[in-house]
N, C-alpha and C positions, 0 to 999 in steps of 0.2 A: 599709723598703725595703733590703732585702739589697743589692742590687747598688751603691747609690750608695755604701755602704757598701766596697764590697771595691775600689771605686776612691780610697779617701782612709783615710789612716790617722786623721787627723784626727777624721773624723765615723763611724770606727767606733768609737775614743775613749767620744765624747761619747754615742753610743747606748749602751754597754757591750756589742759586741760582741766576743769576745775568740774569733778563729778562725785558724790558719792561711792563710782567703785574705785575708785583709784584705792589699791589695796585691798579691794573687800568683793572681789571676783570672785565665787564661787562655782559656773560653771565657763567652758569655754567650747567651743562648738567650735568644730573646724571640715572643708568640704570633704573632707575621702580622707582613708582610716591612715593612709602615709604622712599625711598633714598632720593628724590629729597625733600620732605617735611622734611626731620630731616635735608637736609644739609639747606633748607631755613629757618627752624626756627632758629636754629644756628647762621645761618647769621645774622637773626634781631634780635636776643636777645647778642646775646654775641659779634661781631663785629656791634653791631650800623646801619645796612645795613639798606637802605631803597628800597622798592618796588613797584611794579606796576605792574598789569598781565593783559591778555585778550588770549579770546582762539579765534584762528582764523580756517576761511574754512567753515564758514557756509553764510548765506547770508551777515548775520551782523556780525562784533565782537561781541562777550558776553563778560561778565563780572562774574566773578566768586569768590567773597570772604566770609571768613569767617565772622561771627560776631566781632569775638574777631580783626580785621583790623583795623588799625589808620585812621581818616576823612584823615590825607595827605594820607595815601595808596589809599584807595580810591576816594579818589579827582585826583590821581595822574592814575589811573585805567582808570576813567571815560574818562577824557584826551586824553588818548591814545586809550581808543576806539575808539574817536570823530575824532583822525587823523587817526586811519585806514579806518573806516566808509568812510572819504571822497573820493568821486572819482577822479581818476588818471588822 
């Protein structure tokens, strides 16, 4: 499992995985959106991960979070709306 992998240096170590992302993952792509929410909550509760989302393709970026969200998550959200929003 690649991804548990590039979140712990640790146990890409022990697998021999020897890659530039081990640690330095920035996206993760997962099949269907129940996958994709247990591997993100994962991320933020048990490796420390921090986030930021927005859905793109409509006129404007949205913004789409939960209640239970940290003010940095969503500070961190709003942000990056504000640079997609911007024109090219």
């Amino acid at each position: 499992m690649r991804a548990a992998a590039s979140l712990s240096g640790l146990a890409a170590e022990r697998k021999g995985i020897a890659s530039p992302l081990v640690e330095g993952t920035d996206i993760f792509i997962a099949p269907d959106i129940e996958a994709a929410n247990i591997l993100y909550r994962a991320i933020l509760y048990f490796a420390k991960g921090e986030s930021c989302g927005i859905v793109v393709g409509a006129k404007v970026p949205l913004i789409l979070l939960s209640r239970a969200e940290t003010p940095d998550t969503k500070l961190r959200s709003i942000a990056l709306a504000m640079l997609a929003a911007e024109p090219a």
